[in-house]
N, C-alpha and C positions, 0 to 999 in steps of 0.2 A: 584718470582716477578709475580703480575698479571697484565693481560692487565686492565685501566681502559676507558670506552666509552672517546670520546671526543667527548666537548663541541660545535666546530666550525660542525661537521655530526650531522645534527638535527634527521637523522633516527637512530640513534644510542644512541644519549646520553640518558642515561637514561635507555636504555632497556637490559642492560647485554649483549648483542647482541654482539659477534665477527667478526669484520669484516672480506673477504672473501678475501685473496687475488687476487692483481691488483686493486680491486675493489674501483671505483671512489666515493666518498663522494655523495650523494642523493641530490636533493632539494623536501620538500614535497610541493606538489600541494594542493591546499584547494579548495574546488568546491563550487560554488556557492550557498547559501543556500536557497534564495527563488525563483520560478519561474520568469520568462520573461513573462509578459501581453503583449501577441500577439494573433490574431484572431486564430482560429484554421483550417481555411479553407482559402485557396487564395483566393484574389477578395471579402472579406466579404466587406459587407456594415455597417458604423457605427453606422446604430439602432443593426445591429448581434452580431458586437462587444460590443456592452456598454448592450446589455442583455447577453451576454456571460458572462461579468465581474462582474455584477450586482447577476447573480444567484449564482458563485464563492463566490462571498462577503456575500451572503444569507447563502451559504452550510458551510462557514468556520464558520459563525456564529452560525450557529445549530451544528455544532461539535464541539464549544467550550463550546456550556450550554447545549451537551450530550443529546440531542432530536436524539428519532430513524429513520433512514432511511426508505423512502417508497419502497415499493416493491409490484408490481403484481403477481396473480399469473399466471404463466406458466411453459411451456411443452417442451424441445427442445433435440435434440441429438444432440452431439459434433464431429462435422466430424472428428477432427483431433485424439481424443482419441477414441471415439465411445460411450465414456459412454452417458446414458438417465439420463438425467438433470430435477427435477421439483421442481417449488416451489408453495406452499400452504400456503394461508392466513387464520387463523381461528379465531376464537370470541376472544382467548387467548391466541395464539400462532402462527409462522411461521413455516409451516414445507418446510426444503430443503432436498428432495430426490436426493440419485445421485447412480444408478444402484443399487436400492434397498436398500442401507441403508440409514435413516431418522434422519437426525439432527432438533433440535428444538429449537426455539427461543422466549423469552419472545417477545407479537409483540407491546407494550408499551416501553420495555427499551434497545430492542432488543440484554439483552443477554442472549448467551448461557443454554439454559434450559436439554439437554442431547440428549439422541440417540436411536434406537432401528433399526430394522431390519421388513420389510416386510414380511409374511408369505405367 
């Protein structure tokens, strides 16, 4: 005889999964799927907030017709790991160094172009 999941344990049905004994039947939780539009800072003023949500609506829009992110170039070390962090803007390309190795990016479609190493 085998065991078969039951219907009424939603974490189970379905998944071959043996229950452990004692062990109470589950409820799955579902988390909420899109953000909460709230200010990001206490005390914002509603011109902060409605250009806050305005540039949001902007960005979600450029990530949906796949236009590439801006980027400057700079220089920084990471205190917490210590790596040397730089990034490079060129006529054809991004380059992001991080402790010497060089990843590069188309700076039009911004993907992925490959890697190499400092000498």
């Amino acid at each position: 005889m085998t065991w078969k999941p039951s219907a009424v344990n939603a974490t189970l049905a379905g998944s071959g999964c043996y229950p452990v004994m004692g062990a109470a039947p589950q409820r799955i939780l579902k988390f909420p799927v899109g953000r909460v539009a709230r200010p990001a800072a206490v005390g914002a003023s509603r011109g902060q907030i409605w250009r806050g949500r305005v540039r949001e609506l902007a960005g979600r829009a450029l990530s949906r017709i796949g236009a590439p992110g801006a980027i400057a170039d700079c220089e920084f070390k990471d205190a917490v790991t210590g790596q040397a962090i730089q990034v490079q803007v060129g006529a054809l390309c991004v380059r992001l160094s991080i402790d010497g190795r060089d990843y590069y990016f188309d700076r039009f479609s911004g993907r992925y172009d490959g890697m190499g190493s400092a000498l």
